[in-house]
C-alpha positions as CSV (number, residue, x, y, z in Angstrom):
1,X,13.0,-18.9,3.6
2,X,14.2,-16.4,1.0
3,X,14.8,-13.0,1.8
4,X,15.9,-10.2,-0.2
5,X,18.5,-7.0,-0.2
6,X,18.0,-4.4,-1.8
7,X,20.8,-3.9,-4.2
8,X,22.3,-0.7,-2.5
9,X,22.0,-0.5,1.2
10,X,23.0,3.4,1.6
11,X,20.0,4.3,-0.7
12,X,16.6,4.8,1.5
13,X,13.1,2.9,0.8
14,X,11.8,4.7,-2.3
15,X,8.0,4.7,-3.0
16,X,6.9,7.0,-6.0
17,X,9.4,10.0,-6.1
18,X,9.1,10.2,-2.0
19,X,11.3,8.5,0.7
20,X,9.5,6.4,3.4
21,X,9.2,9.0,6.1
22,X,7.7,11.8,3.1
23,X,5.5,9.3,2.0
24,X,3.4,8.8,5.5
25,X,3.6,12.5,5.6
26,X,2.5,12.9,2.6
27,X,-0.4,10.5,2.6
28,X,-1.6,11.5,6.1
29,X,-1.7,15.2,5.0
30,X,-4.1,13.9,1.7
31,X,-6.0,12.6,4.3
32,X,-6.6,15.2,6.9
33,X,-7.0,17.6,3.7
34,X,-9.9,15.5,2.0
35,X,-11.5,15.0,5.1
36,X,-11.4,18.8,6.5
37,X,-12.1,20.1,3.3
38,X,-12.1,24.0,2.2
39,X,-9.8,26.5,2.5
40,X,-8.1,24.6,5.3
41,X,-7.5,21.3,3.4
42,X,-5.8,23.8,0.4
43,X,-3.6,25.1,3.6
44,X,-2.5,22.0,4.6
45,X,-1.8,20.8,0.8
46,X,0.8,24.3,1.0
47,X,2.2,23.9,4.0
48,X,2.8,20.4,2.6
49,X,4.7,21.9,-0.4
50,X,7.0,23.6,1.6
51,X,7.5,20.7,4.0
52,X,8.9,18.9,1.3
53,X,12.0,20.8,0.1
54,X,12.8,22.0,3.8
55,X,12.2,18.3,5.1
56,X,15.2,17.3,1.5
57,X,17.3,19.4,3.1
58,X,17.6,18.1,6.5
59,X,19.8,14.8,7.0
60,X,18.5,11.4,6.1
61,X,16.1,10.3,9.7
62,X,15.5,14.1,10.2
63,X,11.7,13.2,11.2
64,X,12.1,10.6,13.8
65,X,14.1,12.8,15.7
66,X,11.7,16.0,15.4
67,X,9.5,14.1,16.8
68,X,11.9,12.7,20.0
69,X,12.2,16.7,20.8
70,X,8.3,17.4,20.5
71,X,8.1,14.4,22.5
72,X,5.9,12.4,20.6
73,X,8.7,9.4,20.1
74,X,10.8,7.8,23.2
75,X,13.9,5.9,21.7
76,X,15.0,2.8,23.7
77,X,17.8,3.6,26.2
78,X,18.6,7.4,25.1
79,X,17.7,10.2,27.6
80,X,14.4,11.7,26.8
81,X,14.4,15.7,24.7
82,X,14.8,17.4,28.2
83,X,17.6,15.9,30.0
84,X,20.3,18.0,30.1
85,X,23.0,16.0,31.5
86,X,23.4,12.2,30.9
87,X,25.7,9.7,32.6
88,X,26.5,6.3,31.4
């Protein structure tokens, strides 16, 4: 079996000009947008525009963990967004 490395491992998965994370963003906003249409899918294709540079200037995994604190995401054996106190 051959696998392969990529040739700097600091570096995150680049598709187009987007990381991994802005891409599914990215290409589930297009989606919503062509579907809904109108004035709202031009509002969403905004909001998207100014997701980006805020989202560049967050550290590197920013969204997974937005989404831990909405909720959405459980990570294996870390407290859940609204425990307060944690003991090993």
């Amino acid at each position: 079996m051959d696998e392969r490395l990529p040739q700097f491992l600091h570096r995150p998965v680049q598709i187009l000009w987007f990381d991994s994370q802005e891409f599914i963003v990215v290409m589930s906003t297009i989606f919503v947008a062509v579907i809904v249409g109108g004035m709202i899918g031009w509002a969403l294709l905004g909001v998207l525009l100014l997701f980006i540079p805020w989202k560049r200037s967050k550290p590197r995994g920013f969204i997974p963990h937005l989404a831990w604190r909405w909720g959405l995401l459980k990570f294996r054996n870390y407290p859940g967004p609204t425990q307060t106190r944690f003991f090993e």
